[in-house]
N, C-alpha and C positions, 0 to 999 in steps of 0.2 A: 244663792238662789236667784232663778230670771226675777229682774223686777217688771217685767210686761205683764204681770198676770193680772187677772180682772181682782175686784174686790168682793171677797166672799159675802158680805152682807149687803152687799150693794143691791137694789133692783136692778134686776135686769130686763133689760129688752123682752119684750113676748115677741114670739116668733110667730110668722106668718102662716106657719106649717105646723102640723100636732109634731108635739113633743119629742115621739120616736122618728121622725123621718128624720133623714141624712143631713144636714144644714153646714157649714162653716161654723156659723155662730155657736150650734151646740157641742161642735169640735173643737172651738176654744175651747169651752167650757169644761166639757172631759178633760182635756190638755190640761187647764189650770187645777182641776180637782189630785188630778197625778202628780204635779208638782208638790202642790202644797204636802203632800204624804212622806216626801223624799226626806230623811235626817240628816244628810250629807255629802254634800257635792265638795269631789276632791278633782282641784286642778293642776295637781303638783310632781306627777308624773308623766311618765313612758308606760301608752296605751296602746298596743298594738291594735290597729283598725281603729280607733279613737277613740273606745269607749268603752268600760265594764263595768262592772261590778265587785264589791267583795262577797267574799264566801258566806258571809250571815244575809247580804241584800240590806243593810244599811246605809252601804256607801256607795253612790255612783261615782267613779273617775271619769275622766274625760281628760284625751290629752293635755298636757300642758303647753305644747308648740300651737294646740289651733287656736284660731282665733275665734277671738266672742261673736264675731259678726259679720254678713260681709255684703256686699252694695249690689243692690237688684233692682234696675228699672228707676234707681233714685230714692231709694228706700232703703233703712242699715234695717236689716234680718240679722237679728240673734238666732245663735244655735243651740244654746244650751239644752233648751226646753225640747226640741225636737229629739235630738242626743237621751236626753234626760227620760221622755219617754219609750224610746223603743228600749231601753234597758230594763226600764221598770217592768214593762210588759214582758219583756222576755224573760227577766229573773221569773215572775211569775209563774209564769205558764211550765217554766223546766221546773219550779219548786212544788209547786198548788198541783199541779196535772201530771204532771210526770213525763212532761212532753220531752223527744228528743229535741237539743240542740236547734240542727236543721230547722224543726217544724216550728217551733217558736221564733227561732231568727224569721223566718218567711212572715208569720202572723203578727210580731214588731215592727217589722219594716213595711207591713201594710199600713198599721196606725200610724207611721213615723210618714209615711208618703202622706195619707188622710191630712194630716197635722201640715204637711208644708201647702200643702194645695189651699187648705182652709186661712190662711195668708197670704192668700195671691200670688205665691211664690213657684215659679215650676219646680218638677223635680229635678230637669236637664239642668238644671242652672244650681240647685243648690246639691246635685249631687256631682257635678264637676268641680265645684268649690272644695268638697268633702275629700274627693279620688286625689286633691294637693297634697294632701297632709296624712294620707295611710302609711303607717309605719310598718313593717314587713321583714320579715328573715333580711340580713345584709344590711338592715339601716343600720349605722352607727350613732344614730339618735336614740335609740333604746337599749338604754341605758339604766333608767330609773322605774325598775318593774315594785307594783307596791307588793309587799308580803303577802296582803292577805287576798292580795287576785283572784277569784274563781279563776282558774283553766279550765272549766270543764267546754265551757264554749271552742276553747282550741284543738280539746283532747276531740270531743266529738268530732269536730271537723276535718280532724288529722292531719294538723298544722304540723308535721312530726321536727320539722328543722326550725319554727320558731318554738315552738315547746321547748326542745332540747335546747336554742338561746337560752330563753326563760329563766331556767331551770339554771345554767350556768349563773346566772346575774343572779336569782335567788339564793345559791348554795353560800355565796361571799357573804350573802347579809346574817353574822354573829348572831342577831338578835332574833332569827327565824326560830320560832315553838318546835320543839322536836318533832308535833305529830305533822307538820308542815313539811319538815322535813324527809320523813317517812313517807308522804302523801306523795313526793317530787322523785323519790326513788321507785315508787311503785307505777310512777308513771313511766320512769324511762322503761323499767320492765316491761312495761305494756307494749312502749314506741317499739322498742327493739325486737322482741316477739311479731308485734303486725308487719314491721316491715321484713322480718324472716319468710312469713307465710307470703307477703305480697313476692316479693324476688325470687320464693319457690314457685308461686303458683306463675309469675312469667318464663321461668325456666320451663316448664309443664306444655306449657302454652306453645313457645317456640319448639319446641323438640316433637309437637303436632304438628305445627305448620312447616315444617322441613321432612316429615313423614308423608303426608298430603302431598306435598309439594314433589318429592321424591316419587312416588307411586304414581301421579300425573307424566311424570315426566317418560316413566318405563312401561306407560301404557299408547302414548307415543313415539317411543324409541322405535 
């Protein structure tokens, strides 16, 4: 767990401004309430994009290659907490709401921007720190996928060739729950079905534009 966080019993500062307007200071404050809720920060894996979740929402991962911190303007910025939030938020919203994927990552990464700004910290600076260390299809750093990863973030997003990694690194681990396993087969099903319908529908596509194309041409011949 970040140890920056304020102390919950502590007084705090009164704000200059009523309570609901937009502040940093009450941005911490949110921030730290989010923390403290978390049961389990795991930094002991291969996170593809840096950062998930498990499938119940008790456990946040965050890469194991990044680092805890990194220097701005003369100042060590932790990440955890930032990481730490836009997960929580987004488990949320896909769990509580029924949000797709997409729309929650968007609504995450709006708190997660909130949160670095309420630090003094730009976004340009802490998210070129970030764009170092994404792990992606072809890393040979990803290696250590946890079992119980949500994929749903990658399935929505139609990661189809880091999924299908995934899924290879998953199938070697012996110790994977059968319905896990069942769960990693129904996805390849899915991958391989959407990419049939995508490769039809560009055949479709082209075999119009060479029709088009054709009929232009014999209306100038």
């Amino acid at each position: 767990m970040p140890s920056n966080t304020c102390h919950p019993n502590a007084p705090h500062v009164k704000l200059q401004a009523p309570d609901w307007y937009i502040s940093s200071l009450m941005m911490d404050r949110a921030l730290d309430a989010v923390l403290r809720r978390v049961k389990k920060l795991d930094r002991k894996h291969d996170i593809p994009y840096l950062a998930g979740y498990s499938q119940d929402g008790k456990t946040i991962y965050i890469d194991r290659h990044l680092p805890k911190s990194f220097s701005f303007r003369g100042r060590i910025i932790e990440v955890d907490r930032f990481l730490i939030l836009h997960e929580e938020v987004e488990k949320t919203l896909i769990d509580q709401l029924g949000l797709h994927y997409l729309h929650a990552h968007q609504i995450a990464t709006r708190a997660e921007e909130a949160a670095v700004h309420a630090q003094r910290v730009t976004w340009k600076a802490y998210d070129r720190f970030m764009q170092k260390y994404v792990k992606k299809i072809g890393d040979e750093r990803l290696s250590k996928v946890p079992a119980d990863l949500d994929l749903k973030p990658y399935r929505d997003y139609h990661d189809y060739d880091l999924l299908h990694r995934m899924e290879q690194h998953l199938a070697r681990d012996r110790s994977l729950a059968s319905n896990r396993k069942a769960e990693l087969k129904s996805y390849a099903a899915a991958f391989r079905e959407e990419l049939h319908t995508h490769a039809k529908a560009e055949t479709v596509a082209t075999r119009k534009k060479a029709t088009v194309a054709k009929k232009a041409a014999d209306r100038t011949a």
